[in-house]
KEKEBA-645070 format. One record per residue (C-alpha): x, y, z; residue in one letter. Coordinates in steps of 0.1 Angstrom, whole numbers, plus 5000, padded with zeros to 4 digits. Layout:
XYZa;...
END
This chain:
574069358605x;575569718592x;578569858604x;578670248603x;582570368608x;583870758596x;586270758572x;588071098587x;588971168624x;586671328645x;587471618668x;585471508691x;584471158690x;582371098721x;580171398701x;580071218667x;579670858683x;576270998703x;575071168671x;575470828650x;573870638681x;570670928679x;570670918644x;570770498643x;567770498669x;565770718651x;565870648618x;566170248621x;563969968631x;563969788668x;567169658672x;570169678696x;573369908688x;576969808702x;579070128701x;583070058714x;584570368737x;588070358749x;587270378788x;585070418814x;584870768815x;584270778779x;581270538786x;579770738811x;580071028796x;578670938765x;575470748786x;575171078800x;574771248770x;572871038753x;570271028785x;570271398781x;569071448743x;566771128749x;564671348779x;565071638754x;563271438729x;560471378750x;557871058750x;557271098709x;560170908701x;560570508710x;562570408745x;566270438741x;567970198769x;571270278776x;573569938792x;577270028797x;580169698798x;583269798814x;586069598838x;584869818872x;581369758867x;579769558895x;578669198876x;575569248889x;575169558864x;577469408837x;574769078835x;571769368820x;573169368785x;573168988783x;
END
């Protein structure tokens, strides 16, 4: 298991936490990546992003599924990640 952390502040850290999930996808092999947000709205916001450059990528890069974990979310959506 790595850990990947920033050693500075990040203006924006819904930005930098996509990039490093992007970056983590396409330069590693299969695996799963557990990022940490502060809230829902960060979550969703940062699944909508990440959506956003995936379709941007096209089909010539592998499937990127994207499984949020938050208190709200209905249990029958919170059971997907396990």
């Amino acid at each position: 298991m790595d850990i990947y952390y920033t050693t500075n502040p990040e203006a924006n850290y819904i930005e930098a936490s996509v990039v490093t999930i992007l970056q983590i996808h396409l330069t590693q092999e299969y695996g799963d990546i557990l990022c940490f947000m502060t809230g829902q709205d960060e979550i969703e916001e940062a699944m909508e992003e990440i959506n956003n450059r995936m379709k941007g990528l096209g089909s010539k890069v592998k499937e990127l599924i994207v499984l949020p974990i938050y208190s709200g979310l209905p249990s029958d959506m919170q059971v997907k990640i396990f």
